[in-house]
C-alpha positions in Angstrom: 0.0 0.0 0.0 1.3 3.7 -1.0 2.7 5.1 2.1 0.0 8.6 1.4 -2.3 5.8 1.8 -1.6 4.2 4.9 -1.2 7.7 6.4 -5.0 8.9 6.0 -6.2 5.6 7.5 -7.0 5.7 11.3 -3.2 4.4 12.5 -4.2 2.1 15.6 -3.0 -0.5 13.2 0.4 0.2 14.6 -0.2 -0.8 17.8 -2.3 -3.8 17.9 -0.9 -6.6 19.8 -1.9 -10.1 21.6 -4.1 -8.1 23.7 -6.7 -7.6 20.9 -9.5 -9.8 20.3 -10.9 -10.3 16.9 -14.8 -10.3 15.9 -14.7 -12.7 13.0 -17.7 -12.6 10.3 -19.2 -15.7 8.5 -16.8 -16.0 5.3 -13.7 -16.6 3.9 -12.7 -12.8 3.8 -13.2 -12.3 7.6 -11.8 -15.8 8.4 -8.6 -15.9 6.1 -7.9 -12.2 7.4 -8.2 -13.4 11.1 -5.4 -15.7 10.6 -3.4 -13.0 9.0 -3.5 -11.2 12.3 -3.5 -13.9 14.6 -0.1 -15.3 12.6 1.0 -11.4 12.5 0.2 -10.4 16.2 -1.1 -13.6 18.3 -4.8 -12.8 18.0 -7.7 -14.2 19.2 -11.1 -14.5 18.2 -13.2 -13.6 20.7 -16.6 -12.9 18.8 -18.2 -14.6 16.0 -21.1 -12.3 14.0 -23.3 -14.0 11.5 -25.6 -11.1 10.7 -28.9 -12.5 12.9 -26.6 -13.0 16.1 -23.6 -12.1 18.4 -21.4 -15.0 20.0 -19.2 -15.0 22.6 -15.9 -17.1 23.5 -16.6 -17.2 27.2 -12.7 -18.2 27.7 -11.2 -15.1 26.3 -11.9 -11.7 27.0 -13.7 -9.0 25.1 -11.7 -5.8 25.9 -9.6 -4.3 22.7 -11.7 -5.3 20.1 -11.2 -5.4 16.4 -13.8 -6.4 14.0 -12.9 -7.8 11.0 -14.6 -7.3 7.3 -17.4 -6.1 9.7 -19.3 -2.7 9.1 -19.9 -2.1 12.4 -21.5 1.3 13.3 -20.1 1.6 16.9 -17.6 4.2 16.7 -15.6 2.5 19.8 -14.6 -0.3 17.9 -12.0 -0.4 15.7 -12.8 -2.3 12.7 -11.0 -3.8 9.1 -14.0 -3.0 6.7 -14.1 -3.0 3.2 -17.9 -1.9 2.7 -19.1 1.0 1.5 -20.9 2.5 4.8 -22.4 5.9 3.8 -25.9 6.4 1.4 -26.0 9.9 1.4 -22.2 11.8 1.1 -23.2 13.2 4.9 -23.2 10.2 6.5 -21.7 9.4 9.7 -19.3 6.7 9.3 -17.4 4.8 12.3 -14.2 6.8 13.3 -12.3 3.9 13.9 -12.7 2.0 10.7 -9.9 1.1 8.3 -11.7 1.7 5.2 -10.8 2.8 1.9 -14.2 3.6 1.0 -14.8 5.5 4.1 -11.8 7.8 3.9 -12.4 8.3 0.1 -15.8 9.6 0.7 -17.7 6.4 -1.2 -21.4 6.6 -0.9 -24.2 5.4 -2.9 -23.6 8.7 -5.8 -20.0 7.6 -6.6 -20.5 4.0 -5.5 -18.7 2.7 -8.7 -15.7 4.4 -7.5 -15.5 2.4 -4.5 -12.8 -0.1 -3.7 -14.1 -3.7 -4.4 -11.8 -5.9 -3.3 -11.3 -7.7 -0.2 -10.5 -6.7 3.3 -8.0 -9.4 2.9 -6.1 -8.2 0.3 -6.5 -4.3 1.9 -4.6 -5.9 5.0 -2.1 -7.6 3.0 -1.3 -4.8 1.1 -1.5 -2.4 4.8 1.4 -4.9 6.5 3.5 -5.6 3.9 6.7 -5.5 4.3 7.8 -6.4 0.5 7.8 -10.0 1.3 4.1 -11.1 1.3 3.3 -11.0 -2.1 7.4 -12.3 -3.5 6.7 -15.7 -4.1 2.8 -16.6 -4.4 2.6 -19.7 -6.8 -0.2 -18.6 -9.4 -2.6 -21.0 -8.0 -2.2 -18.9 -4.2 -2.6 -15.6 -6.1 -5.9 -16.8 -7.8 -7.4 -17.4 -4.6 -6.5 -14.6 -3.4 -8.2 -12.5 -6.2 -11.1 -14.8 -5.9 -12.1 -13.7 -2.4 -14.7 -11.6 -2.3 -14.6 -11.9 -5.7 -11.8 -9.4 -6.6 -11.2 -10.1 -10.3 -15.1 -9.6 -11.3 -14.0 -5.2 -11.4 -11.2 -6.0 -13.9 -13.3 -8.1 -16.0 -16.0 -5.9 -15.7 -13.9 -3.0 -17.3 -14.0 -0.6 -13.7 -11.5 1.7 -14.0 -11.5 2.6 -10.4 -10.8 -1.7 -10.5 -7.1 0.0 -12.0 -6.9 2.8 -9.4 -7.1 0.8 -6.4 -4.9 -1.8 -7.4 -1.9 0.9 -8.0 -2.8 2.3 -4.7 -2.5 -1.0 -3.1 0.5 -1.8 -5.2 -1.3 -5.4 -5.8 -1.0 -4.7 -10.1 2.5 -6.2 -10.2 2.0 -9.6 -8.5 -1.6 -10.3 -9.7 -1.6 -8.8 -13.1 -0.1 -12.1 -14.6 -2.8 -14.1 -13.0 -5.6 -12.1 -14.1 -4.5 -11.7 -18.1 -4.2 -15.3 -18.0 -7.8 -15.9 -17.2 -10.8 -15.0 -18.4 -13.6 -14.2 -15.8 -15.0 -17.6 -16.7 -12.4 -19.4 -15.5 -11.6 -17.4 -12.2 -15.6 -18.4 -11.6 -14.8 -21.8 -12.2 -11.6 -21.8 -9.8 -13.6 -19.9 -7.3 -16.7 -22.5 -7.2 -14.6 -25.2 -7.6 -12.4 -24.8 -4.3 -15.8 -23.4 -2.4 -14.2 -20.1 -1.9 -17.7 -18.6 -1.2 -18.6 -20.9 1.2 -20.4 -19.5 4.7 -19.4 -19.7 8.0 -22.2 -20.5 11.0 -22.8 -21.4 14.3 -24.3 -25.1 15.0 -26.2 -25.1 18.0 -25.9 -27.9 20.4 -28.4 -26.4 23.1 -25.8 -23.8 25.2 -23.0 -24.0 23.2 -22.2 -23.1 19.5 -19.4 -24.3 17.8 -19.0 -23.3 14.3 -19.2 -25.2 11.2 -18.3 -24.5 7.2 -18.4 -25.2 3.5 -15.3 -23.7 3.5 -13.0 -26.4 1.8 -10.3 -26.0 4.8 -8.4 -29.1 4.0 -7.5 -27.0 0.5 -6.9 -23.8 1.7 -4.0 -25.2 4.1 -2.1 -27.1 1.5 -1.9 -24.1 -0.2 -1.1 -21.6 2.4 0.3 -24.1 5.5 1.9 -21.3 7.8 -1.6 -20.2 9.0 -3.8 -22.1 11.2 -6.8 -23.2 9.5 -8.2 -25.9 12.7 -7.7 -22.6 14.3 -11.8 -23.0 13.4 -12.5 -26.3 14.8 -11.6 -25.2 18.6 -14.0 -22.3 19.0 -17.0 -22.8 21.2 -19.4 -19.8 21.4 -22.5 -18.8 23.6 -25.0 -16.9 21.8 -25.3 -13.2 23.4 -28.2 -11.6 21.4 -30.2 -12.0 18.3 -30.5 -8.5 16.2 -33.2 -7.5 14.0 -31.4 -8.1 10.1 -33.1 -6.3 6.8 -32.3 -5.8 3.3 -33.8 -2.9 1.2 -34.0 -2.2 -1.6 -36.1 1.0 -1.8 -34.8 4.7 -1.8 -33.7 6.0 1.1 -32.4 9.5 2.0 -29.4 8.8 4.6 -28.4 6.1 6.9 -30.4 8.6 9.3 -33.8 7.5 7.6 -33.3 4.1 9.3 -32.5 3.6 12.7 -30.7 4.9 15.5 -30.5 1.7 16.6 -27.6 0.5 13.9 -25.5 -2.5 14.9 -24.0 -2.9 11.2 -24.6 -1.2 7.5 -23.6 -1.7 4.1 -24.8 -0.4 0.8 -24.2 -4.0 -1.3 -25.8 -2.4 -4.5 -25.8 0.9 -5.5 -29.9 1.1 -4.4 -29.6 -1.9 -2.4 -28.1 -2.0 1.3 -27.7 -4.9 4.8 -28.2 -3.5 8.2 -29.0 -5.2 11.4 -30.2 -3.6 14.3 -29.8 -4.1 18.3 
């Protein structure tokens, strides 16, 4: 990432350590990215958020939170978030979110000038130190790209697809990847290694531990320094249940909602997620 970049993002990032406790989300994007951190700074994950309900780990603690590709609207928790969070360009947007879109003033008017890539490769990009990205065999690259479906903006002719890639400095390692594919195959690779699968809690009465469609088995003989049965030890209790809605009708401002936002993303232009407490 351009060092201009990194300097008009919120700069806790600098200072997160073991004592931070991760809010993981219910795919690969939040997942993969919590083991980035965890292998990076010792994380936990403390929280798991499915967009009906909160869970807890009851054996770790839930001070110095970070959420991760979560568009939370609590502005005292800090956040990875690669949503676009504002409708109207007025909106109030969490403080403490590291988000392209937030800082580049993306709402529903510009929303083709957003950043539509992954929080993943955003945090790769934010921590690397010219090593991360040196020697990726094509077949780690394209699931990289495939995560949250990254490639779809080049394919899809998006010049802002161009401008966040520079700003990221993610053209050089991926470029070869993408010109040898059409978006075809990179839909083919992606359903074929169930990169969108879900994450979700299984409820055995009082505890929840979580299960996937992920294919884990893959994803760690492809990248085997991270900790992929990290997933298999977490036990949650379920904390509260939250009211979730899709619209798809015009609305003013995130204002003309609630007051009462837990999350918010516009996922189309005219089309946004929200859950409320």
């Amino acid at each position: 990432m351009k060092q201009n970049l990194k300097e008009r993002l919120p700069q806790w990032y600098k200072e997160i350590t073991n004592e931070h406790k991760l809010i993981l989300t219910n795919d690969l994007d939040s997942y993969f990215s919590c083991l980035i951190l965890r292998k990076l700074f010792g994380c936990d994950i403390a929280m798991f958020y499915d967009f009906n309900s909160i869970y807890y780990n009851e054996k770790i603690n839930h001070d110095k939170l970070i959420g991760v590709d979560l568009a939370i609207e609590d502005e005292r928790i800090k956040t990875f978030c690669n949503h676009v969070t504002r409708i109207h360009k007025d909106d109030k947007v969490n403080p403490l979110s590291i988000n392209l879109n937030n800082i580049n003033g993306i709402h529903r008017d510009n929303y083709y000038d957003k950043y539509a890539g992954s929080t993943l490769l955003m945090i790769l990009s934010l921590f690397d130190n010219g090593d991360i990205f040196k020697n990726l065999t094509d077949e780690q690259k394209q699931i990289l790209i495939s995560i949250d479906s990254h490639y779809l903006g080049y394919y899809g002719g998006y010049s802002a697809w161009h401008k966040w890639n520079n700003e990221l400095e993610l053209k050089e390692p991926f470029m070869n990847v993408i010109e040898n594919n059409t978006k075809e195959s990179m839909n083919k690779f992606q359903y074929e290694h169930s990169l969108k699968g879900t994450i979700s809690a299984w409820d055995l009465f009082t505890e929840y531990p979580l299960k996937t469609t992920l294919d884990l088995k893959y994803l760690k003989e492809q990248f085997p320094t991270l900790e992929w049965d990290y997933l298999d030890s977490l036990i949650f209790t379920k904390k509260l249940d939250l009211n979730s809605k899709k619209n798809t009708g015009y609305i003013n401002s995130k204002a003309d909602l609630s007051s009462r936002l837990f999350s918010f993303a516009l996922t189309r232009k005219n089309e946004m997620k929200f859950t409320t407490v």
